[in-house]
DOTILO-463353 format. One record per residue (C-alpha): residue number from 1; residue in three letters; chain; x, y, z. Coordinates in pm, 1 decimal. Layout:
<recs>
+-----+-----+-------+----------+----------+----------+
!   n ! res ! chain !        X !        Y !        Z !
+-----+-----+-------+----------+----------+----------+
! NUM ! ala !     A !        X !        Y !        Z !
...
+-----+-----+-------+----------+----------+----------+
</recs>
This chain:
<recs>
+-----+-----+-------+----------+----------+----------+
!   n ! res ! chain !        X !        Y !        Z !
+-----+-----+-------+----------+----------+----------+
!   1 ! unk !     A !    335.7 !    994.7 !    546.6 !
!   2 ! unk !     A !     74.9 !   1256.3 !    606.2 !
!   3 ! unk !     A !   -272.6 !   1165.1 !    618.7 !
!   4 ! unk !     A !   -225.6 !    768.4 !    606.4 !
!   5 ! unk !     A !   -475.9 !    751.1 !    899.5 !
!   6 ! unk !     A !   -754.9 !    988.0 !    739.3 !
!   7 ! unk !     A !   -708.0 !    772.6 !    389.2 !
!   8 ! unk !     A !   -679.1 !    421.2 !    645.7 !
!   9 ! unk !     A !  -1012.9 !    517.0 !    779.4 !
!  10 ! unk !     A !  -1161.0 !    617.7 !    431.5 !
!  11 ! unk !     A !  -1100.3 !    296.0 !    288.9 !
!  12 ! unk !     A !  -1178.0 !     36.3 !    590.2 !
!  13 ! unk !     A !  -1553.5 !    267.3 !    606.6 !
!  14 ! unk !     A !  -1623.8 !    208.1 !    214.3 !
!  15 ! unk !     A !  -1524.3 !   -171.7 !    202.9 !
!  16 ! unk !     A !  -1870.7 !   -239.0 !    339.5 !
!  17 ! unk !     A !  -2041.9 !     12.1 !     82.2 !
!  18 ! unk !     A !  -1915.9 !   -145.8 !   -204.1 !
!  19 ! unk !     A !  -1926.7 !   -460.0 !   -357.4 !
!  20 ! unk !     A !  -1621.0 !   -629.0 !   -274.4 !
!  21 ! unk !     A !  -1777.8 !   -705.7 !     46.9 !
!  22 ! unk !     A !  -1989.6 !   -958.1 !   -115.6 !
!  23 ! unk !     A !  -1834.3 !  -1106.3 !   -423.2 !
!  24 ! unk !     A !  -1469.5 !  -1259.4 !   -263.1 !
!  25 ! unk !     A !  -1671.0 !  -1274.0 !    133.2 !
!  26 ! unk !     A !  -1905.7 !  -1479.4 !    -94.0 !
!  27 ! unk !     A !  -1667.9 !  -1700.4 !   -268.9 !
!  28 ! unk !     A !  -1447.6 !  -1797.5 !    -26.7 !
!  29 ! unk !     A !  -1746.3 !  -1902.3 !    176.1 !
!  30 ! unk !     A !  -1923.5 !  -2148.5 !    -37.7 !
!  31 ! unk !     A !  -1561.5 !  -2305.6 !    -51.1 !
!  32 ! unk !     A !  -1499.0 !  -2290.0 !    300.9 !
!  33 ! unk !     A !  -1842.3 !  -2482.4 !    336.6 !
!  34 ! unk !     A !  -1837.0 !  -2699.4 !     50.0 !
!  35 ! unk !     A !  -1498.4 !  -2828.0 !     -3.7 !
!  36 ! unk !     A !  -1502.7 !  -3037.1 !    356.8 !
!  37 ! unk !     A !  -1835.5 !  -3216.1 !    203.5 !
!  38 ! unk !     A !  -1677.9 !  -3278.7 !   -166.2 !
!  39 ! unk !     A !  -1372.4 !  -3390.1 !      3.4 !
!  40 ! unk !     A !  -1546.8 !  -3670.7 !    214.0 !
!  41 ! unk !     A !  -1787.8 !  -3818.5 !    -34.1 !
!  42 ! unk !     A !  -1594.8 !  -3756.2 !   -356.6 !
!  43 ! unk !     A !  -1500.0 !  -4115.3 !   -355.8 !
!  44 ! unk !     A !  -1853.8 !  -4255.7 !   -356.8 !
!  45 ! unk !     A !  -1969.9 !  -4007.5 !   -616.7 !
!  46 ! unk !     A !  -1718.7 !  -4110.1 !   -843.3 !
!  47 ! unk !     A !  -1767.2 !  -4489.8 !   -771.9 !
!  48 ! unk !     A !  -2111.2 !  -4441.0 !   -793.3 !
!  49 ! unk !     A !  -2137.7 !  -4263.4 !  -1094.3 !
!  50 ! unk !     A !  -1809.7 !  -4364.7 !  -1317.6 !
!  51 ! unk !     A !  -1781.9 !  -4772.5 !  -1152.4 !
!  52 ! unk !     A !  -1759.7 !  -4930.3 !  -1433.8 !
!  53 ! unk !     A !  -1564.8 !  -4745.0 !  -1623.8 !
!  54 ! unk !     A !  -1266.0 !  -4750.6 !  -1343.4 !
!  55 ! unk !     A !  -1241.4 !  -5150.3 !  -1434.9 !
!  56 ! unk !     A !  -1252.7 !  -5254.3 !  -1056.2 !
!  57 ! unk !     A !   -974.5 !  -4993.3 !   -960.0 !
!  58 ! unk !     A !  -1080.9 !  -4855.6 !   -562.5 !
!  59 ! unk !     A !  -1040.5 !  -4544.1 !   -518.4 !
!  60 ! unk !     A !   -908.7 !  -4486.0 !   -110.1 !
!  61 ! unk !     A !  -1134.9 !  -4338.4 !    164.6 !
!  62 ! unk !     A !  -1089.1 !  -3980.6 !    173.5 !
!  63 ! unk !     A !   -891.9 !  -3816.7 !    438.6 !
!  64 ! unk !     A !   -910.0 !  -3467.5 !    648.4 !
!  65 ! unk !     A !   -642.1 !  -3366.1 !    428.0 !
!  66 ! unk !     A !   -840.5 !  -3391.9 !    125.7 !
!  67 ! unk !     A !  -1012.8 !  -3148.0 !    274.3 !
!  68 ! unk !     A !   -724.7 !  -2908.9 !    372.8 !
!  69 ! unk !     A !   -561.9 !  -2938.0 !     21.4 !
!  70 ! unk !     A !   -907.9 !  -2881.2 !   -189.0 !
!  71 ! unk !     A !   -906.4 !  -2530.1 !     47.5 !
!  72 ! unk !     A !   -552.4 !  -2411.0 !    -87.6 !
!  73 ! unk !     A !   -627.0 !  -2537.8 !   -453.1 !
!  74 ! unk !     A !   -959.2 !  -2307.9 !   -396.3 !
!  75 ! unk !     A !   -747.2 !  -2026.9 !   -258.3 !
!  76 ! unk !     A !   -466.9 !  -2047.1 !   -532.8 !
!  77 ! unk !     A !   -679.1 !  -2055.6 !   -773.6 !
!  78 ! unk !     A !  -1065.7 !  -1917.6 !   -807.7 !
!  79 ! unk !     A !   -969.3 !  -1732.8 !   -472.6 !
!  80 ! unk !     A !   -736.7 !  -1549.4 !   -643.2 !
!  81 ! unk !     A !   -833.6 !  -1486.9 !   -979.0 !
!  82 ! unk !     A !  -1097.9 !  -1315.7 !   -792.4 !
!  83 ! unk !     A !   -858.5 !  -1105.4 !   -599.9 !
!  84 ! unk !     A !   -693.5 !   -952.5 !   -917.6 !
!  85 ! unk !     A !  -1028.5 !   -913.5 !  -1066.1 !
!  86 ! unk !     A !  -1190.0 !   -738.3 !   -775.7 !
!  87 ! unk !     A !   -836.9 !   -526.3 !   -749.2 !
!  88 ! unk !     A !   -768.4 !   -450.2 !  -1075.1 !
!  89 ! unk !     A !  -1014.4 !   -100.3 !  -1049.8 !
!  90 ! unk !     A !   -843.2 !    -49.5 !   -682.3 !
!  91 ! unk !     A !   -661.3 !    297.3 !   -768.8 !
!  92 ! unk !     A !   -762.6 !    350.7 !  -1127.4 !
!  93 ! unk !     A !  -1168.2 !    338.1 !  -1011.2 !
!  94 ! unk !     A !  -1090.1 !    589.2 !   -760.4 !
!  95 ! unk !     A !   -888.8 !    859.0 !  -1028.7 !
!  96 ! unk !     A !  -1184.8 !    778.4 !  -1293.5 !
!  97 ! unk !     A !  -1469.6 !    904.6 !  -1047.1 !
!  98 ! unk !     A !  -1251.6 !   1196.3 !   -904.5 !
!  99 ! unk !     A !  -1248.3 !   1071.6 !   -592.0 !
! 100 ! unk !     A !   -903.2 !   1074.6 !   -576.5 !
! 101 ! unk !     A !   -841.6 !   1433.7 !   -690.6 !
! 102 ! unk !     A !  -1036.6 !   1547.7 !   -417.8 !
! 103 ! unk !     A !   -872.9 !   1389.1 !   -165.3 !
! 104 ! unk !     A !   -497.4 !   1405.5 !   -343.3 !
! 105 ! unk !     A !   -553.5 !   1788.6 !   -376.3 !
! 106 ! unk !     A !   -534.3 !   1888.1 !     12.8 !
! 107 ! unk !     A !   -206.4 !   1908.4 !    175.3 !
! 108 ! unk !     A !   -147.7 !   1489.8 !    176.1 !
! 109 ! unk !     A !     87.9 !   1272.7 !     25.2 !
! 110 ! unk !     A !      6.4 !   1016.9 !   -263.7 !
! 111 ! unk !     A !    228.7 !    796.7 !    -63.1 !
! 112 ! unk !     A !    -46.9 !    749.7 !    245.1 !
! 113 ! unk !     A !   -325.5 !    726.9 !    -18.8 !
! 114 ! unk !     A !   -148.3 !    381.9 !   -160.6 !
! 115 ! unk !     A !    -21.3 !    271.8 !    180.5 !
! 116 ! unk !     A !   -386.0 !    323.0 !    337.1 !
! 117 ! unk !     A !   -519.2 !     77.1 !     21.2 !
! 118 ! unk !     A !   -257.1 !   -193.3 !     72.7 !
! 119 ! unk !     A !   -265.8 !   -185.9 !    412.8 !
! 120 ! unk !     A !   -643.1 !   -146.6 !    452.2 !
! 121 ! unk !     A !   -686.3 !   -402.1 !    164.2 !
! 122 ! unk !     A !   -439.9 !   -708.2 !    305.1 !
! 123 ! unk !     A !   -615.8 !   -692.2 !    628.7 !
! 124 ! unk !     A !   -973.1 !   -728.3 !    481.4 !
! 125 ! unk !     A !   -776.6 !  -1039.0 !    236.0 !
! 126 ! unk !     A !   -660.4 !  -1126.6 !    610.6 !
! 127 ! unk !     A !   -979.1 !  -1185.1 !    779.4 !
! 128 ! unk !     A !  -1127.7 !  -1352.1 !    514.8 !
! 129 ! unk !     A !   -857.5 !  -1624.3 !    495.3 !
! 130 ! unk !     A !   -859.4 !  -1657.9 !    853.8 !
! 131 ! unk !     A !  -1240.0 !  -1706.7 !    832.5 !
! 132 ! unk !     A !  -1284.6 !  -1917.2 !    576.9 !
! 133 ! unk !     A !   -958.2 !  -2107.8 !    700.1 !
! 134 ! unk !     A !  -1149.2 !  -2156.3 !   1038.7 !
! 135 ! unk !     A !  -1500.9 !  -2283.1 !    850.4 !
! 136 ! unk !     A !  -1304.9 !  -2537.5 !    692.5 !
! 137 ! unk !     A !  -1115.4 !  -2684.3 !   1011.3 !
! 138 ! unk !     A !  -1445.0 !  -2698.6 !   1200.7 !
! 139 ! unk !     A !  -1634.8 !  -2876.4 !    922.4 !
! 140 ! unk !     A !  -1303.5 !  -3116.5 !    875.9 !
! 141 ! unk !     A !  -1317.3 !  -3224.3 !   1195.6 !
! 142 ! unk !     A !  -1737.2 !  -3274.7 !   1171.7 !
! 143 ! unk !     A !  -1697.4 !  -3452.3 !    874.9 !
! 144 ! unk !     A !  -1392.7 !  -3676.8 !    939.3 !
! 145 ! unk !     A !  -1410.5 !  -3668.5 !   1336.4 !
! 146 ! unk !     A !  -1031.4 !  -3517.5 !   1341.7 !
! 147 ! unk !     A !   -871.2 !  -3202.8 !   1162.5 !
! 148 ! unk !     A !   -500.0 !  -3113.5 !   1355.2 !
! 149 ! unk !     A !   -475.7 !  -2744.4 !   1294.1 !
! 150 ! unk !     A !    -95.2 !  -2782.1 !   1202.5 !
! 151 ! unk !     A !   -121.4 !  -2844.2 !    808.2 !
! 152 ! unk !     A !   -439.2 !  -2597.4 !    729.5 !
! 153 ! unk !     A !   -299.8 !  -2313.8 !    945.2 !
! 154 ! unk !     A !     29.4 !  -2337.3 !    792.4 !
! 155 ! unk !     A !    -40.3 !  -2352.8 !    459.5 !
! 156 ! unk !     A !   -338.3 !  -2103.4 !    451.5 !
! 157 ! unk !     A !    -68.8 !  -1848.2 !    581.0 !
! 158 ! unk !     A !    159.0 !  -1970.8 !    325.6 !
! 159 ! unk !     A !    -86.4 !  -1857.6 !     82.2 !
! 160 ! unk !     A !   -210.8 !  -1536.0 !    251.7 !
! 161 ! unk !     A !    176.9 !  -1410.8 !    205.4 !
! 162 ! unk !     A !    115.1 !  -1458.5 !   -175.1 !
! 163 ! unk !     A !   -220.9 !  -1289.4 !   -149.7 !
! 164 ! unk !     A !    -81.0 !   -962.6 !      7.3 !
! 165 ! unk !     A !    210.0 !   -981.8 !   -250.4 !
! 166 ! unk !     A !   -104.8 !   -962.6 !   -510.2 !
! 167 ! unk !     A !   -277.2 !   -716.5 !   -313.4 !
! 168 ! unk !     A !     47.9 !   -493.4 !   -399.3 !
! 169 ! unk !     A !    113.8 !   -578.1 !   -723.5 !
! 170 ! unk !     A !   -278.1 !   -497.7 !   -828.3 !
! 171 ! unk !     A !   -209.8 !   -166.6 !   -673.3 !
! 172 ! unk !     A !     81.4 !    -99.5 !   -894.2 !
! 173 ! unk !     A !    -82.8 !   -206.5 !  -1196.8 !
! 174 ! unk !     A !   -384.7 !    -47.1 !  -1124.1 !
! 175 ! unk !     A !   -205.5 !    305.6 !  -1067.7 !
! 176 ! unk !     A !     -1.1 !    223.5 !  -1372.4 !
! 177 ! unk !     A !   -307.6 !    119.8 !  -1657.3 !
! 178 ! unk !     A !   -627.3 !    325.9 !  -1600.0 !
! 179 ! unk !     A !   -839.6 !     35.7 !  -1771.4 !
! 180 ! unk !     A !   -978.5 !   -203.7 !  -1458.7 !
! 181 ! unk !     A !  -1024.2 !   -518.6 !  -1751.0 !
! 182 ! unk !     A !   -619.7 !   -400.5 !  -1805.1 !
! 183 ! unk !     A !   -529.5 !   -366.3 !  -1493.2 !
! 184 ! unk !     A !   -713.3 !   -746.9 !  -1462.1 !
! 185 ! unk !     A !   -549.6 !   -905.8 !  -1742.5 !
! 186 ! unk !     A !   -156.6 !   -792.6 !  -1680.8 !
! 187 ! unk !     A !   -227.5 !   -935.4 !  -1292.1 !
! 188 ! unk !     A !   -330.7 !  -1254.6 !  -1437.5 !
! 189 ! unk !     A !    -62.9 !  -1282.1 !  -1651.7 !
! 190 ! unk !     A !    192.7 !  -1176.5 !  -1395.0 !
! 191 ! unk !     A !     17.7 !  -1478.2 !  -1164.8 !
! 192 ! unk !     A !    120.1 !  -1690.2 !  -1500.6 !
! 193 ! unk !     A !    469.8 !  -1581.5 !  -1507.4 !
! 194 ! unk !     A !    514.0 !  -1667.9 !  -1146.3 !
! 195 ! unk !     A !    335.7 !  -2008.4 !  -1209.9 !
! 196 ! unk !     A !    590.0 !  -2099.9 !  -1480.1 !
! 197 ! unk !     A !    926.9 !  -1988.2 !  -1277.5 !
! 198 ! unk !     A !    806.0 !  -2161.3 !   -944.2 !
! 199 ! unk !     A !    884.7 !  -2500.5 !  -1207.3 !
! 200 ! unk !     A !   1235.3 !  -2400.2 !  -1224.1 !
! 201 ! unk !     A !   1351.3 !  -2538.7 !   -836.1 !
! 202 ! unk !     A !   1608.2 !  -2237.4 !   -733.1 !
! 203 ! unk !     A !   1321.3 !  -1999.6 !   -801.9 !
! 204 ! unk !     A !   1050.2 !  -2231.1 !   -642.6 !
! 205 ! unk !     A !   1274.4 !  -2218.8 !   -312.3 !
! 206 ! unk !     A !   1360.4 !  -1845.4 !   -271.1 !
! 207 ! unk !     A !   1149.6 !  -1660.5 !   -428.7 !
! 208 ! unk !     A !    747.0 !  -1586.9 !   -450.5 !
! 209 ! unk !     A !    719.6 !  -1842.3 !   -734.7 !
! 210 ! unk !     A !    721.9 !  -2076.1 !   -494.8 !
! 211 ! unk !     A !    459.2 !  -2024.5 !   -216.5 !
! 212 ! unk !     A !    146.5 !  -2152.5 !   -419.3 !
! 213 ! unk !     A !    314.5 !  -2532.6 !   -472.8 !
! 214 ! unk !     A !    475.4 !  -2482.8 !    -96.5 !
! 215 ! unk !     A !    110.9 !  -2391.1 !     45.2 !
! 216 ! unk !     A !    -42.3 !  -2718.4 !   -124.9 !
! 217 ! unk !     A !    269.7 !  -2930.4 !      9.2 !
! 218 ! unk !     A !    198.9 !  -2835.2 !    343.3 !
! 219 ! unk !     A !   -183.2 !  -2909.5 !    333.0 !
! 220 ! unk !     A !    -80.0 !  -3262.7 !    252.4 !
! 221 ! unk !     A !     97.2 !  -3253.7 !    608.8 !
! 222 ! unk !     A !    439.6 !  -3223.7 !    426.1 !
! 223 ! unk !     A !    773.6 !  -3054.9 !    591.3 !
! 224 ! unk !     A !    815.3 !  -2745.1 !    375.6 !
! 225 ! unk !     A !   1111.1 !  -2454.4 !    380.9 !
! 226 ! unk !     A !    874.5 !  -2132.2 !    293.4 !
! 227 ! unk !     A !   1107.0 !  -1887.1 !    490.4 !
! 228 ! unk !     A !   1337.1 !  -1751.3 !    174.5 !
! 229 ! unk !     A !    979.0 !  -1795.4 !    -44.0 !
! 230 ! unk !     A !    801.3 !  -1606.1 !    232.4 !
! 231 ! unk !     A !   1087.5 !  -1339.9 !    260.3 !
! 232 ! unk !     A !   1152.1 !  -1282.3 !    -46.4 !
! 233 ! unk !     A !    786.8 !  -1193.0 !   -122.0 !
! 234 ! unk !     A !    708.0 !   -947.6 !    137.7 !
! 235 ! unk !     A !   1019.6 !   -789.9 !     39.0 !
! 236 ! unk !     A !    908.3 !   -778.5 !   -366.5 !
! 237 ! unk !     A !    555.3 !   -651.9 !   -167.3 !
! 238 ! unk !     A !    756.0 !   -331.8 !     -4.8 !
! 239 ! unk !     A !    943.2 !   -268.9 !   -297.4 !
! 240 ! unk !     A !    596.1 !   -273.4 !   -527.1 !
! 241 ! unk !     A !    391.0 !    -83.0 !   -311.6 !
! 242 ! unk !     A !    683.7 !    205.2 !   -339.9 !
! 243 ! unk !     A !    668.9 !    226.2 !   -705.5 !
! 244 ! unk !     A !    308.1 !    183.5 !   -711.7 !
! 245 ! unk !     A !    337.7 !    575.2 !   -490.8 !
! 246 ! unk !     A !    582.8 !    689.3 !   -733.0 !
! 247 ! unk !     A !    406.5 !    623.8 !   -982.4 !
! 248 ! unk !     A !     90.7 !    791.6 !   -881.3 !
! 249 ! unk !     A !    303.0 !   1086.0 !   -741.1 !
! 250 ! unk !     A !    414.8 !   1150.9 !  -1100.4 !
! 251 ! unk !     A !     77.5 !   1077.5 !  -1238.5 !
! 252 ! unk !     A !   -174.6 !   1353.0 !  -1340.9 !
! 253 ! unk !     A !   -488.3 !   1277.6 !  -1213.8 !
+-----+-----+-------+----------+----------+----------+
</recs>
């Protein structure tokens, strides 16, 4: 694919210039920092606040894997409604300011240009899971004195499979629908779709549908089968980031 590392470079140097770099760096951070702390004193908040009204019912002591599993519910959720939000303008934003006729018009193929995005684009997703992932195992461990990396690794790459997957599909529906609030609202309702076939259990076990609910299994410390789940998705990523080229290829910018 020609020019994949001039459009690679191009979109790892404007990541910082634009403001992506704050708003999902930013959110997965205060939930990397606060979710340890809820986690550990949710119980006494509750009792202290809602006693009487739980008729003598104890709630248990949390647990380090309160903390793990409030991380993936973060992730699964705000974490990645931001993701299709922030992702929806990814190729669209580009075509509406001309940036990409400028570059599409030397001798380059529209193929690199999407590559170079999803590629670029995963990795950034990639860091900031693995960040955020390590914030919350060191606080765990401060705030409940132990944190075994086992559950919170696992299922935090569980999850970052789905995110890439997203990271691909935004780029596909952001080449196909020029609006960014479009582009937006058909990833959210793909991320619905996908919610209501992971209930159906074939589909929850081999195919994308599945990884959110296997990702919060395994922060509980449960034994989980993700490889068909984790397969199948990175497949389904390949095979939308190839339309997502044709698409542009045949698309008049």
């Amino acid at each position: 694919m020609s020019g994949f590392a001039i459009f690679a470079r191009k979109e790892a140097v404007e990541i910082p210039r634009t403001w992506r770099i704050w708003v999902l760096p930013t959110i997965l951070l205060f939930f990397a920092i606060t979710g340890p702390v809820m986690a550990r004193f949710t119980p006494e908040i509750v009792t202290a606040f809602a006693g009487d009204q739980l008729g003598g019912i104890l709630i248990p002591p949390s647990t380090y894997l309160d903390s793990y599993s409030g991380w993936i519910k973060n992730l699964s959720q705000i974490g990645l409604f931001a993701l299709i939000i922030i992702y929806g303008g990814i190729v669209s934003a580009e075509a509406k300011s001309g940036t990409a006729v400028l570059v599409l018009t030397k001798p380059v193929s529209r193929a690199s240009f999407i590559v170079a995005k999803v590629v670029v684009q995963s990795a950034f997703v990639t860091l900031l899971v693995a960040a955020g992932t390590l914030v919350t195992w060191g606080l765990t461990l401060i705030v409940f004195g132990t944190a075994p990396a086992g559950p919170l690794w696992s299922s935090a790459l569980v999850w970052l499979v789905f995110g890439i997957l997203f990271v691909a599909i935004m780029t596909l529906l952001s080449a196909l629908i020029d609006s960014t609030s479009g582009a937006a609202g058909a990833g959210l309702g793909v991320y619905v779709l996908l919610s209501i076939a992971g209930i159906w259990k074939p589909l929850g076990d081999y195919s994308p549908a599945g990884l959110p609910g296997q990702s919060a299994a395994l922060a509980t410390g449960a034994q989980v089968d993700v490889l068909w789940s984790a397969l199948t998705a990175l497949l389904l990523a390949v095979v939308v980031v190839a339309l997502a080229a044709r698409v542009l290829d045949r698309k008049d910018l």
